[in-house]
C-alpha positions as CSV (number, residue, x, y, z in Angstrom):
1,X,-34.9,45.1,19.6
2,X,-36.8,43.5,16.6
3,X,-39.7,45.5,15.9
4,X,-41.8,42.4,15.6
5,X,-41.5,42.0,19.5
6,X,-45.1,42.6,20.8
7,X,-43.6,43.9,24.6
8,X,-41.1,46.5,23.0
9,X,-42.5,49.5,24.6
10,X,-42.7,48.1,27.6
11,X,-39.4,46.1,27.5
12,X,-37.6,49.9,26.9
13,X,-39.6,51.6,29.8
14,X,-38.0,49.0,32.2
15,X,-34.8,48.8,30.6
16,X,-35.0,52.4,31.1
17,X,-35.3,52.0,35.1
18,X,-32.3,50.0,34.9
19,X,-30.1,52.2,33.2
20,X,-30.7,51.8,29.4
21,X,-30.0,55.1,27.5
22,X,-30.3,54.2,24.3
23,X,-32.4,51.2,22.1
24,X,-32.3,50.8,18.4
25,X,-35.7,49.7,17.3
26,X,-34.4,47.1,14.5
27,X,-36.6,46.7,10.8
28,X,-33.4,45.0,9.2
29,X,-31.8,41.7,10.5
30,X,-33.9,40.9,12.9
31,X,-36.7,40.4,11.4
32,X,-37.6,38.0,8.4
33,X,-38.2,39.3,4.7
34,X,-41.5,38.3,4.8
35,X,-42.1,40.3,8.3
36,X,-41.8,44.1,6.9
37,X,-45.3,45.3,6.7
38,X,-46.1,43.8,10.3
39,X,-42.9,45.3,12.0
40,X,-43.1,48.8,10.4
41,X,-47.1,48.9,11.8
42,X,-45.4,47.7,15.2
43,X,-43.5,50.3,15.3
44,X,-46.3,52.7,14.8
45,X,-47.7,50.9,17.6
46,X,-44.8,50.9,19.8
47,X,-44.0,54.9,19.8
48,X,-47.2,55.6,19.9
49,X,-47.8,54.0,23.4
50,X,-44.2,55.4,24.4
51,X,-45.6,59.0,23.3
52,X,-48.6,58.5,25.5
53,X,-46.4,57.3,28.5
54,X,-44.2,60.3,28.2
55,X,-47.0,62.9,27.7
56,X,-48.1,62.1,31.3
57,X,-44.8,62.3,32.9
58,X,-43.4,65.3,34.7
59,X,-40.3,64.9,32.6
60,X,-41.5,63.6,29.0
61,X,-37.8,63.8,27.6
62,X,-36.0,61.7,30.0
63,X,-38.7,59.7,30.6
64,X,-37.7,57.4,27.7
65,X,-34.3,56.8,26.2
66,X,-32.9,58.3,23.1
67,X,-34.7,55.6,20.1
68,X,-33.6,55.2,17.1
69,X,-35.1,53.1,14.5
70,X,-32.8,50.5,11.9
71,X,-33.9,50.6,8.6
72,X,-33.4,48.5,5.3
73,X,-33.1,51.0,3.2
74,X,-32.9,54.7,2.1
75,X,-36.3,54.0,0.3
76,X,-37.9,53.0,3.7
77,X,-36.2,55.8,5.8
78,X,-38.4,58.2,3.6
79,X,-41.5,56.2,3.9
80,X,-40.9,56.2,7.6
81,X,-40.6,59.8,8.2
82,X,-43.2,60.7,6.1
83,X,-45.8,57.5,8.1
84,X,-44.8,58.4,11.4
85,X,-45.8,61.7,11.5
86,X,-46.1,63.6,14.9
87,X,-44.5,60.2,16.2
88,X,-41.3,61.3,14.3
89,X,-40.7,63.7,18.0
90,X,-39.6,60.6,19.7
91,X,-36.9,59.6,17.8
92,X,-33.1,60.6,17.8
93,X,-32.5,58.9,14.3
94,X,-32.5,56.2,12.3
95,X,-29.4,53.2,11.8
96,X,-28.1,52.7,8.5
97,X,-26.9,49.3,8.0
98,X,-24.7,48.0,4.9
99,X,-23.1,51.8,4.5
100,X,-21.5,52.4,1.8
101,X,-20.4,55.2,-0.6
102,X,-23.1,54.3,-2.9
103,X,-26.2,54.2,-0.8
104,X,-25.2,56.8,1.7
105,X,-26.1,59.9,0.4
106,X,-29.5,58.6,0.0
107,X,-29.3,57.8,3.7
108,X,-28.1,61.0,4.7
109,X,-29.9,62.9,1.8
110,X,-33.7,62.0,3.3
111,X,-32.6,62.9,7.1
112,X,-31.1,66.5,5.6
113,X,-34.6,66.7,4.1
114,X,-36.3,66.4,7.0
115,X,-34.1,68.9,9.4
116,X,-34.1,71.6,6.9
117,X,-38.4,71.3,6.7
118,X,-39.1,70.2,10.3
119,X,-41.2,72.3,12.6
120,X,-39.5,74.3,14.9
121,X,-40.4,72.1,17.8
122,X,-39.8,69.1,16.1
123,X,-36.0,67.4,17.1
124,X,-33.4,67.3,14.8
125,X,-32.7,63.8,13.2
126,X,-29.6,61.6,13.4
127,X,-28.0,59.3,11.3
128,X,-25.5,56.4,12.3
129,X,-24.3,54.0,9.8
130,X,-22.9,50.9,10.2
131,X,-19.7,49.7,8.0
132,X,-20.5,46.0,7.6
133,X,-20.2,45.5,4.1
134,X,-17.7,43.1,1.5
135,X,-16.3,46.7,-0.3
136,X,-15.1,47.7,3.2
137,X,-13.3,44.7,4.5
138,X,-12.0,43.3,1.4
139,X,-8.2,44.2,1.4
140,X,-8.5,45.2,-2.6
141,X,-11.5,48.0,-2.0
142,X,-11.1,49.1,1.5
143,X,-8.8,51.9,1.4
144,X,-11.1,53.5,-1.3
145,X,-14.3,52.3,0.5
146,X,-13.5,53.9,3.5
147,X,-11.8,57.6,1.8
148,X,-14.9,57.7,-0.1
149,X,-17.6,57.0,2.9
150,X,-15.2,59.8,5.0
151,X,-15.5,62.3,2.6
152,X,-19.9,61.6,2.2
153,X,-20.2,61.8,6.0
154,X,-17.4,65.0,6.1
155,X,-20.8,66.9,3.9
156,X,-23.4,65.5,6.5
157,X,-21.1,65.8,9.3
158,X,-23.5,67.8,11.5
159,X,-25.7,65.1,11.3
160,X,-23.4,62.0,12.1
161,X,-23.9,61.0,15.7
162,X,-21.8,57.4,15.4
163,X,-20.0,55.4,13.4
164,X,-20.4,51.7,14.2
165,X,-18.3,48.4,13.2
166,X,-20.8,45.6,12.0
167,X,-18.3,42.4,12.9
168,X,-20.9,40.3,12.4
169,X,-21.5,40.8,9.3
170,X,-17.7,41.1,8.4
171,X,-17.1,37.6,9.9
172,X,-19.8,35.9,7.8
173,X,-18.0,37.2,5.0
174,X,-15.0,35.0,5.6
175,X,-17.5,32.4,7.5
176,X,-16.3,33.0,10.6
177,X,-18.2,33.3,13.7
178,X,-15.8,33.7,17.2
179,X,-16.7,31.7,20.3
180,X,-17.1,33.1,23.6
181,X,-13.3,32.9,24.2
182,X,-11.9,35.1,21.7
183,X,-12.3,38.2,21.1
184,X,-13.3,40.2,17.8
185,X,-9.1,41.6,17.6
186,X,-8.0,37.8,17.4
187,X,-10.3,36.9,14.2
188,X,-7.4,38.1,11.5
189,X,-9.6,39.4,9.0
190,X,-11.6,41.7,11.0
191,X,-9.3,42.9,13.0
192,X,-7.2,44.1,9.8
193,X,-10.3,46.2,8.7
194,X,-11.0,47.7,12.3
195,X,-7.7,49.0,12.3
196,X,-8.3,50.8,9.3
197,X,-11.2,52.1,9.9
198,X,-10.2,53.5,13.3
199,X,-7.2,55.1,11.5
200,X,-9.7,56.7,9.4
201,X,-12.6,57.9,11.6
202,X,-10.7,57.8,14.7
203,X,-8.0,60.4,14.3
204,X,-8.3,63.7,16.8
205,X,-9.0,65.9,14.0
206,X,-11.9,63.8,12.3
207,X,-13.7,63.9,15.9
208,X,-15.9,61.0,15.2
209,X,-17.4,58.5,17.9
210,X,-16.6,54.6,16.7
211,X,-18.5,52.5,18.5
212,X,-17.9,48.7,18.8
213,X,-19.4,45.4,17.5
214,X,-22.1,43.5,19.1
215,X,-20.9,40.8,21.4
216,X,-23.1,37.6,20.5
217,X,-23.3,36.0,23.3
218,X,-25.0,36.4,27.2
219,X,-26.8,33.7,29.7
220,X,-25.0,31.2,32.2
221,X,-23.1,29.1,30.1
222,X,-19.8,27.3,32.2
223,X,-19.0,29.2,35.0
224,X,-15.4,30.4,35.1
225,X,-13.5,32.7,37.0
226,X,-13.3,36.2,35.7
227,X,-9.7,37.1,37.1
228,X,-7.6,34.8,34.2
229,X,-9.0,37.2,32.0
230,X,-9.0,40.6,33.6
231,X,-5.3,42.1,35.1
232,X,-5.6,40.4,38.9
233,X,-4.2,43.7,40.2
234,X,-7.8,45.2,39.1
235,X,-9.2,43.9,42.6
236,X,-9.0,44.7,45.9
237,X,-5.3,43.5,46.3
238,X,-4.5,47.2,44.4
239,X,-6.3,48.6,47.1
240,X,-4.1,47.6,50.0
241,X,-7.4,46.1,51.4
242,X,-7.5,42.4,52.3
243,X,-8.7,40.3,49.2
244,X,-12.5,40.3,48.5
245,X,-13.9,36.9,46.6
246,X,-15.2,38.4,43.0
247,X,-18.3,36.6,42.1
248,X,-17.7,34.4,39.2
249,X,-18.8,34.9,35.8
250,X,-19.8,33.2,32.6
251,X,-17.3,32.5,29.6
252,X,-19.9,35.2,27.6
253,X,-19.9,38.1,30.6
254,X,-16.0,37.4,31.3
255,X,-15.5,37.8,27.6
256,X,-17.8,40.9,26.7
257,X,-15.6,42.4,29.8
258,X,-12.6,41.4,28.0
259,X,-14.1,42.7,24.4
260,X,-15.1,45.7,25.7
261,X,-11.7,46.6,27.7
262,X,-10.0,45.8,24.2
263,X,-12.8,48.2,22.4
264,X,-11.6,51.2,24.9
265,X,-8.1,50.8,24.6
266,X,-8.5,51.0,20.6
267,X,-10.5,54.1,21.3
268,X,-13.4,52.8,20.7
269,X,-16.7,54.5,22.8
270,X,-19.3,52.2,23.3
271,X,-21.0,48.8,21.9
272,X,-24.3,47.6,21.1
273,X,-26.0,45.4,23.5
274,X,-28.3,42.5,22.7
275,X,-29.5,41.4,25.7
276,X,-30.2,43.6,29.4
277,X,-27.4,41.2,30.9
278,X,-25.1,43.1,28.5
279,X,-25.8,46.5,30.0
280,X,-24.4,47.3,33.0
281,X,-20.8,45.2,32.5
282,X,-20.6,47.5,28.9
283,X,-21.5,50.8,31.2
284,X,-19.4,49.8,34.3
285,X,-15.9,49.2,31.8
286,X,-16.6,52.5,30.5
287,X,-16.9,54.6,33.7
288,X,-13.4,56.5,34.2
289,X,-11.0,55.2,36.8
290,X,-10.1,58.0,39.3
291,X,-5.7,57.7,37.8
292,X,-7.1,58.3,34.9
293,X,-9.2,61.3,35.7
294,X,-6.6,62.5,38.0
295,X,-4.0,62.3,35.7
296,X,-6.1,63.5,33.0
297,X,-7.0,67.2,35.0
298,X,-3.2,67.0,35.8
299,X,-2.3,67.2,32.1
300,X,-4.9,69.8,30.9
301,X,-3.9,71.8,33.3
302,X,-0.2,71.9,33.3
303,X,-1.2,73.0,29.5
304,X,0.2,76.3,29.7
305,X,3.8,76.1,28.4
306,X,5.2,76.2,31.6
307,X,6.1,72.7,31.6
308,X,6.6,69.7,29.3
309,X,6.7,66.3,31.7
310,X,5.6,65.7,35.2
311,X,5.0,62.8,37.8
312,X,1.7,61.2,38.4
313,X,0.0,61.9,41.5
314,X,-0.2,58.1,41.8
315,X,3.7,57.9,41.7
316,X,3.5,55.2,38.6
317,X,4.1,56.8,35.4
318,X,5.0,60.0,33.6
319,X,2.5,62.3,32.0
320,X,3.9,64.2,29.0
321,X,1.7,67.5,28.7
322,X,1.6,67.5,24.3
323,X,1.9,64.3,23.4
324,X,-1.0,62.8,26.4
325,X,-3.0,66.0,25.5
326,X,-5.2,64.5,23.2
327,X,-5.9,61.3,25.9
328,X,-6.7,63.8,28.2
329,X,-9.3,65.4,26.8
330,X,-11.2,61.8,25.7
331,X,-11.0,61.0,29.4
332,X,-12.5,63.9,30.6
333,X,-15.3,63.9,27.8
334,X,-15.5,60.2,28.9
335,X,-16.4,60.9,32.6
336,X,-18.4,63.6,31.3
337,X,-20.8,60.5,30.0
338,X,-19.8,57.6,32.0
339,X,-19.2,58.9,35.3
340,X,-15.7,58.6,37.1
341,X,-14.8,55.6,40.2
342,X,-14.1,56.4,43.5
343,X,-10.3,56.0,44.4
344,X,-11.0,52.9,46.5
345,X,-13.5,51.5,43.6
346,X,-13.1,49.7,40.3
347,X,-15.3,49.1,37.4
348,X,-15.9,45.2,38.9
349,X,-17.7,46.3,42.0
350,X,-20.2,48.2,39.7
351,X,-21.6,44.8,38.2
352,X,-24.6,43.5,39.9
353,X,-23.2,40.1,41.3
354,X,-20.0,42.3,42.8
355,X,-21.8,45.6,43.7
356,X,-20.1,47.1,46.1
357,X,-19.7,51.2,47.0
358,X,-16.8,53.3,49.3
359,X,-18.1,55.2,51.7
């Protein structure tokens, strides 16, 4: 949310009825150059009203969702924590946008700062940086880019809560924007440097969460069908109940679905949302379909040497114990976070214009 926004307090407190979790409070792109001063009083403004909205709930903690606050730069991260104050007790961290090697430790560097002088009381800051910038997705620098940003965050790795992909940002480098239609994996360029940088941050043994770029788009543009887009044995036909009619969707929601189900399968957890439409679709494709979880407890616990393959429980497929080990335990860490379907339900009937529940 731009900081400039005079109803963001009150935008997150009924976001937060609906399901929101988490909201970056945004000083950098959202806002105009000229508009600094006025946003960083807003947010001032904005966590103090928060702070006096949790302070009268039962439950001030989960009264509000985790905030973190996107700043320009490491030299306004300091400011912030020092300006803020008390305030600071709301927040779960700051973004870091336009990460690189070079700015980093600074990043990093000011939130160690304030964890090793905080109060006892006081919450430990995060940090997420975003990988947006020309040194990581031109083919020349990249490798070096992104061995040299892995080995920074590998010193502040306690303090590393995400790593995000800025595709926006990447695109305009090339002058490329994608329509509604495609998805960030068909843009050539891009999709080159998120492979890479999954194959550096998103190996087992590096353990860190990649989430995925913002989807631009949201409202009721064309109506279209969801199903050319989404495997038709998703539905109700997989079932064995008689065909239910899906509500139709937008080009945008049929291709954040789309995005999103790419984003997963690449092992990507989670994407920024810029709009509340955005929400529940994003949450509903990341709950854990009941195969999976099934087959997931299967493998984990036939992890005892005493065998090496065995049949699904859906009669479909094979689960290898070492080699789907790994799988397993994302899935179960997964549904941990995100919930896991009934056997007769599927992520569709969890949007709003399909809602629908087993009994």
């Amino acid at each position: 949310m731009p900081a400039t926004r005079t109803s963001v307090a009150e935008d997150i407190l009924k976001l937060r009825a609906s399901g929101l979790v988490t909201v970056i409070i945004d000083l950098e792109d959202a806002i105009g150059d000229g508009e600094v001063c006025f946003a960083e009083e807003s947010v001032v403004r904005h966590l103090s009203f928060l702070s006096a909205y949790a302070d009268n709930e039962p439950d001030p903690v989960n009264s509000i969702p985790l905030i973190f606050i996107r700043v320009r730069n490491p030299e306004q991260l300091q400011q912030l924590i020092f300006r803020l104050g008390p305030l600071i007790k709301l927040l779960t961290g700051f973004v870091f946008p336009k990460f690189t090697a070079e700015n980093g430790a600074d990043f990093f560097e000011a939130i160690a700062d304030y964890n090793s002088s905080r109060s006892y009381d006081a919450p430990v800051l995060y940090g997420m940086p975003i990988l947006e910038s020309a040194p990581i997705i031109y083919r020349e620098s990249r490798l070096d880019s992104l061995m040299a940003i892995r080995d920074l965050l590998g010193d502040y790795r306690d303090y590393v809560l995400n790593v995000r992909i800025g595709a926006t940002d990447f695109s305009s480098l090339f002058g490329l924007r994608r329509s509604p239609d495609i998805s960030i994996y068909e843009l050539a360029p891009v999709r080159d440097c998120i492979s890479e940088i999954l194959n550096v941050f998103g190996r087992v043994e590096e353990g860190y969460v990649i989430s995925g770029p913002v989807w631009e788009y949201f409202g009721n543009s064309a109506r279209r069908s969801l199903r050319p887009q989404l495997n038709p044995v998703a539905f109700d036909e997989s079932f064995g109940r008689q065909p239910r009619e899906v509500s139709r969707y937008s080009g945008a929601a049929a291709g954040l679905i789309r995005e999103v189900k790419l984003d997963k399968e690449n092992g990507i957890v989670g994407k920024t949302i810029i709009h509340p439409s955005q929400l529940r679709p994003v949450q509903a494709v990341y709950s854990v379909m009941h195969e999976e979880y099934i087959d997931a407890l299967g493998i984990i616990g036939s992890n005892d040497g005493s065998r090496g393959v065995f049949k699904s429980e859906y009669f479909n497929k094979m689960n290898e114990i070492k080699p789907h080990l790994n799988w397993a335990k994302r899935i179960i860490q997964r549904s941990l976070v995100y919930g896991v379907l009934h056997e007769e339900q599927h992520f569709a009937y969890l949007l709003p214009e399909n809602e629908y529940s087993h009994v």
